[in-house]
C-alpha positions as CSV (number, residue, x, y, z in Angstrom):
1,X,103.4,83.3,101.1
2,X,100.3,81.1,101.0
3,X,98.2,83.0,103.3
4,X,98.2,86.4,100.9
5,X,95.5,85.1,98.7
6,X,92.2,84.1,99.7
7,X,89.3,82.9,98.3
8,X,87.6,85.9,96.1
9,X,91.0,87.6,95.6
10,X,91.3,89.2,92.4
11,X,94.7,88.0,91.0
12,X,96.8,88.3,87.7
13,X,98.7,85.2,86.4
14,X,102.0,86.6,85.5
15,X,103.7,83.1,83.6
16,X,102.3,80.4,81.5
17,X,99.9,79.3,79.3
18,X,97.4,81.7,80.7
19,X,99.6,84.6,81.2
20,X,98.2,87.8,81.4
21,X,94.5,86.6,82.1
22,X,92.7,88.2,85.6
23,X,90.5,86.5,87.7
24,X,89.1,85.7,90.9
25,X,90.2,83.0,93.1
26,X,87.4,80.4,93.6
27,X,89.5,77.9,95.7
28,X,92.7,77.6,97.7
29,X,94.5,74.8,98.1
30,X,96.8,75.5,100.5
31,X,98.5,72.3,101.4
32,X,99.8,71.9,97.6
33,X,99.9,75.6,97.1
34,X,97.8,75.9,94.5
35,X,94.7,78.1,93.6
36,X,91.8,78.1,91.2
37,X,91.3,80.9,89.2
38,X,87.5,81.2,87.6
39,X,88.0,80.8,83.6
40,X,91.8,80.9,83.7
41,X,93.9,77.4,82.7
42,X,90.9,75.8,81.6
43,X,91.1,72.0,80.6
44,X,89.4,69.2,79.2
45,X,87.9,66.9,80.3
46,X,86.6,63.2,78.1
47,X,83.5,62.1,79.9
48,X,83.0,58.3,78.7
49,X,79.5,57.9,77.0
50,X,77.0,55.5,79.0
51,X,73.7,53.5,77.9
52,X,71.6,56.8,79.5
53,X,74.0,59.6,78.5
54,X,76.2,60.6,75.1
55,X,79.8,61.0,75.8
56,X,81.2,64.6,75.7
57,X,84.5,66.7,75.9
58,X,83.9,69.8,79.1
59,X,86.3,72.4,80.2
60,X,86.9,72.9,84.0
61,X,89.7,75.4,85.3
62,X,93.0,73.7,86.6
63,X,95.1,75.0,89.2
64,X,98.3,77.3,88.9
65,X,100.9,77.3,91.6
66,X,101.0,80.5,94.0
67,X,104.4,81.7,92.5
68,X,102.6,82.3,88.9
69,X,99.5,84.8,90.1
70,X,100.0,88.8,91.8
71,X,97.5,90.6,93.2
72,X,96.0,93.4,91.2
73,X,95.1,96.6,93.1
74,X,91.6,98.5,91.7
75,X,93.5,100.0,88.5
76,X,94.5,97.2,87.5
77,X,98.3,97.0,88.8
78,X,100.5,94.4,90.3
79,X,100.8,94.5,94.2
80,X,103.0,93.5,96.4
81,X,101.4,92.7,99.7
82,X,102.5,92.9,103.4
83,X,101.1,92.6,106.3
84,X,100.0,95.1,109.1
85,X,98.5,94.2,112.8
86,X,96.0,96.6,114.8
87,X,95.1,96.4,118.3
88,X,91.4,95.1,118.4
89,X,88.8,94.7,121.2
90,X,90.6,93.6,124.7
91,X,94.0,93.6,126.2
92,X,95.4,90.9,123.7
93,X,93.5,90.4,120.5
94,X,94.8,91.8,117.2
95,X,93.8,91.8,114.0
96,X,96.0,91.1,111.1
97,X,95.2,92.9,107.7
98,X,97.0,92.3,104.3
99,X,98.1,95.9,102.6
100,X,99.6,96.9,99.6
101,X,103.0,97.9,99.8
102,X,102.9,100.9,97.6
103,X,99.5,102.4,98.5
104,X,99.0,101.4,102.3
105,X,95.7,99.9,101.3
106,X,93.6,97.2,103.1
107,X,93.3,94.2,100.4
């Protein structure tokens, strides 16, 4: 389930705080299954004041498990996505491709 988003991937978060939000996906985590979405479940952040520099409060997006985003297609809709393999150059290299299930196109 991991491997269906990728970095750049525009997404919709379907549940939580930022429900309903789209973005694109600026990192993958994939060992914890997590993404991070660019201005979507931003947080704060308390940066202690030093002698050289005022203390301040900044907002840097948090990550959202994989199970809470769906891939939008170019209108705008949730998409399910499978995936499809072609015959490539040579006898034995393929090339996998991630598709939409209702439309049959290339994500």
């Amino acid at each position: 389930m991991l491997k269906k988003f990728k970095k750049g991937d525009k997404v919709l978060v379907i549940s939580g705080n930022s429900k309903g939000k789209v973005g694109n996906i600026q990192k993958v985590d994939y060992k914890e299954g997590r993404v991070f979405i660019e201005n979507v479940n931003l947080g704060s952040f308390h940066i202690k004041p030093t002698s050289s520099s005022q203390g301040s409060i900044s907002q840097k997006e948090r990550s959202i498990h994989v199970s809470n985003i769906s891939h939008i297609d170019s209108e705008g809709n949730r998409v399910k996505v499978s995936f499809y393999l072609e015959d490539g150059d040579g006898k034995s290299f393929k090339r996998k491709y991630r598709l939409s299930k209702k439309k049959k196109e290339k994500i």
